[in-house]
N, C-alpha and C positions, 0 to 999 in steps of 0.2 A: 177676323180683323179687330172686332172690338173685345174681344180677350186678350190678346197681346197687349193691347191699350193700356187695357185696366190691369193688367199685373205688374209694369214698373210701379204703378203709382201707389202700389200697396206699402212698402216698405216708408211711401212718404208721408202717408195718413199714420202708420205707427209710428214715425219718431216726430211727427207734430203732435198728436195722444201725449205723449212720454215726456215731451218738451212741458205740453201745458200741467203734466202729473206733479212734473219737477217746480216748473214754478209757483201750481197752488201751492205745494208742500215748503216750499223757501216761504213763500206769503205768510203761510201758519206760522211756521217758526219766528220767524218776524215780530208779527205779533202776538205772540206767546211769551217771545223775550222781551219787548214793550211792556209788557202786561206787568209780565214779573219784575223789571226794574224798579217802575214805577213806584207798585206794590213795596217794592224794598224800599225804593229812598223817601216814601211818605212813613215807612214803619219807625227808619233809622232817624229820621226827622222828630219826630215823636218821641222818641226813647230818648235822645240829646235831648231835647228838652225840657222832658221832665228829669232827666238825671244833674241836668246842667240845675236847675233853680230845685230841685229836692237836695241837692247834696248842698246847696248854698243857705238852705234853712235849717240844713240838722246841725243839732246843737245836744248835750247832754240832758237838756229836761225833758227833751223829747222822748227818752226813755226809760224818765224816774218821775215825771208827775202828770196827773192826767188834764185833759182841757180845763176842767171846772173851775182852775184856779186861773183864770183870766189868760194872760199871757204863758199859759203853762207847756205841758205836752203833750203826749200820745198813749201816756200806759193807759188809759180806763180803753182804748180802741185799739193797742195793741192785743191785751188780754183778753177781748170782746173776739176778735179774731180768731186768737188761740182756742179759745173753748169751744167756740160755735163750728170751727172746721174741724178739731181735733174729736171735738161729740161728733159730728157727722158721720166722721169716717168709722166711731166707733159703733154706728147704729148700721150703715151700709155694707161696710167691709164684711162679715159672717154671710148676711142675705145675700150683696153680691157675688159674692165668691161660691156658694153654694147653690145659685142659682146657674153661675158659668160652668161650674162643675158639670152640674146635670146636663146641662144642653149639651155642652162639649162629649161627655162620655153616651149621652142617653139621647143621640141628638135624632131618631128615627122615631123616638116617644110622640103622642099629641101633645101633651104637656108641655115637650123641648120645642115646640111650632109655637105652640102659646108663647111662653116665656120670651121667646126670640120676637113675636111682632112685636108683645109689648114695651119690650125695652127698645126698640127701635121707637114705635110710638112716643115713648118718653123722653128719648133722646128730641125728636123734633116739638115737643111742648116748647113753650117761650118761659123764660124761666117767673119772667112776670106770670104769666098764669097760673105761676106753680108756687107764687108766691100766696097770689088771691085765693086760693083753693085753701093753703094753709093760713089763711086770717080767715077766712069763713068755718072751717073745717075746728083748728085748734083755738084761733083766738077767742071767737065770736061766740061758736058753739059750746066747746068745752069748757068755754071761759077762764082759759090759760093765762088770758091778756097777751101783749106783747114782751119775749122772752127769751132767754136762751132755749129752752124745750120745744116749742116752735119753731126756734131757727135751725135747731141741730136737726131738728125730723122734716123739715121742708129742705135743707142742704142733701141732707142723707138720701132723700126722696130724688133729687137732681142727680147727685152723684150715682145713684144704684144703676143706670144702665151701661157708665163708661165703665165700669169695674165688672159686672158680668160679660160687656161683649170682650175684652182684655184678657179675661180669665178664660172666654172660652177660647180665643186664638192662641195664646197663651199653649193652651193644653192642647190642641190641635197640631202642635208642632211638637210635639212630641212623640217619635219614634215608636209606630206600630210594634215594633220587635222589642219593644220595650214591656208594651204590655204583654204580648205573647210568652215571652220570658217570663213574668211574673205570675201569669198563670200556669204555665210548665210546670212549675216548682210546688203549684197547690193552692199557689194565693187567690181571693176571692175580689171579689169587685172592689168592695171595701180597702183589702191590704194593698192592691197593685193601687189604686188609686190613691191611698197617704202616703202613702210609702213611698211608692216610685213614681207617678205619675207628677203628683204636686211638686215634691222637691225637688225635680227637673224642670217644674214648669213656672218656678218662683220668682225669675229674676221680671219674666215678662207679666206675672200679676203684681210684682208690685210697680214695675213701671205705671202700670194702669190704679192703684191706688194714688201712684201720688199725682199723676194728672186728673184724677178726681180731685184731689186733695189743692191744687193748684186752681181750678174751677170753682169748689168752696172760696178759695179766701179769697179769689177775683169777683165775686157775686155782689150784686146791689141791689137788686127791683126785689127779690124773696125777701132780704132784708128788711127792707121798707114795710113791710106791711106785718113780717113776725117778728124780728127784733127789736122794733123802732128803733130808738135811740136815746144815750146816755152820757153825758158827759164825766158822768162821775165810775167810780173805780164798780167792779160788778160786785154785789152783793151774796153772792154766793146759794141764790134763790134759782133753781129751774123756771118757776111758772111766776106770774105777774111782778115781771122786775124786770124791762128793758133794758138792753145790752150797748153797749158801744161797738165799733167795727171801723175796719180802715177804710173804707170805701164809703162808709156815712158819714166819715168823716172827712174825705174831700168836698164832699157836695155842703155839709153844714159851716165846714169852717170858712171856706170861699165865699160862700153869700154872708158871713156877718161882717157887717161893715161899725157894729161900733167897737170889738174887741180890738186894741191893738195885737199885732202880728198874729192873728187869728190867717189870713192869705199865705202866710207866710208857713204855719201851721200846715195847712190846706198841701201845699206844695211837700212838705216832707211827707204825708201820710202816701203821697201823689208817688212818692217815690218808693216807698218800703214794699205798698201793694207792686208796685212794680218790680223792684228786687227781690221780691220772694217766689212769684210767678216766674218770673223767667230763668229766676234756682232751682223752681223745687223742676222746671221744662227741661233744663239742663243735667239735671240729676236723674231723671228719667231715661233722659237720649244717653246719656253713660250708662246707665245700669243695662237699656236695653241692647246698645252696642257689644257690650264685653259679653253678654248672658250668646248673642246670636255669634262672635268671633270665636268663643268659647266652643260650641256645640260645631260650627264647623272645623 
């Protein structure tokens, strides 16, 4: 008697289960798509505004004369820019790359286990600490002073683990039967790997150099403590000769209150560092688009 009871009532306790599966799972999504709205129109909020008052301050001097001349512009912090991210990448890029390399190919080595926590390990440093290591380290110690050589090896030092894990995924998508092929033939670890492994796997290393690359010229706290700061044009000095940079110059031109349009200043640098980041972001998500539509 109480088995027949209890077997209607099965069917009813599974689609109450199922009911309540379905509506945590609407709940989530819910707020999942909250989250993410939000997230968008605080970002879109943000980016009008500083594109709304950066594009209302740029003007011509802003990129033919540097702050130091009172009312002037940006080239001494454009150039500061250029060299500090463009050294960076030049100190990073061979070590990153040939560190992704080896994990990617050598990745059952202890070495490839090394390699791989530490650059994860580096990846979650703050970059503030990565700046104070490089003022204790280079400034202090070596007595560099504050500098581009400091800035370019503390940037490069930030940069090296986005450009080895890049490099190894990168090359991880690359078609076993590719390498197999290239040793059929006779090639050696060495030849399948320049040869065919890299220059199939190029489009998605350099996505990942230039969001390194986009990470350098968005950087501030490293700055502070090894570049300082320069209002005047760079001297063409690696070690004790402080640099200029776009992002010490939001923060320095906005607090002066007795330059005129010095704010005004503040706001176009407000915009470049912005337009460059989310070029060089965009340049990346196309390169890595066509490299993966490509291969499919």
């Amino acid at each position: 008697m109480s088995v027949q009871n209890a077997a209607p009532s099965q069917p009813f306790f599974a689609t109450l289960l199922q009911a309540r599966r379905n509506a945590g799972e609407w709940v989530g999504w819910l707020w999942t798509g909250v989250a993410f709205f939000g997230l968008a129109l605080v970002m879109v909020c943000i980016l009008t505004w500083v594109f709304q008052t950066g594009i209302s301050a740029m003007k011509p001097a802003v990129f033919f004369e540097p702050s130091s001349k009172g009312n002037g512009g940006l080239l001494n912090a454009i150039e500061g820019t250029a060299v500090t991210s463009l050294g960076a990448m030049l100190l990073a890029l061979p070590f990153g790359m040939a560190a992704g390399i080896y994990v990617s190919e050598f990745k059952t080595t202890l070495w490839a286990s090394i390699i791989r926590f530490l650059s994860d390990i580096l990846v979650g440093v703050p970059s503030i600490v990565m700046g104070y290591v490089g003022y204790v380290i280079m400034v202090a110690t070596l007595g560099w002073k504050q500098s581009v050589a400091a800035a370019c090896v503390t940037l490069a030092v930030i940069s090296l683990p986005y450009i080895c894990r890049t490099t190894e995924l990168a090359m991880r998508q690359v078609s076993m039967s590719l390498r197999e092929a290239g040793f059929a033939i006779g090639g050696g670890d060495a030849t399948v790997i320049l040869r065919l492994v890299i220059p199939t796997a190029l489009p998605g290393v350099l996505t990942g150099v230039l969001l390194a690359l986009s990470i350098s010229v968005g950087e501030t706290a490293p700055l502070i403590y090894t570049a300082g700061y320069s209002s005047y044009m760079w001297d063409g000095k690696l070690t004790n000769s402080p640099v200029g940079y776009l992002t010490g110059s939001i923060w320095t031109l906005y607090n002066d209150t007795t330059t005129p349009g010095a704010i005004q200043l503040a706001y176009a640098a407000a915009f470049l560092v912005t337009a460059l980041v989310l070029g060089i972001n965009i340049i990346a998500r196309v390169i890595l688009r066509n490299s993966t539509s490509s291969r499919a």
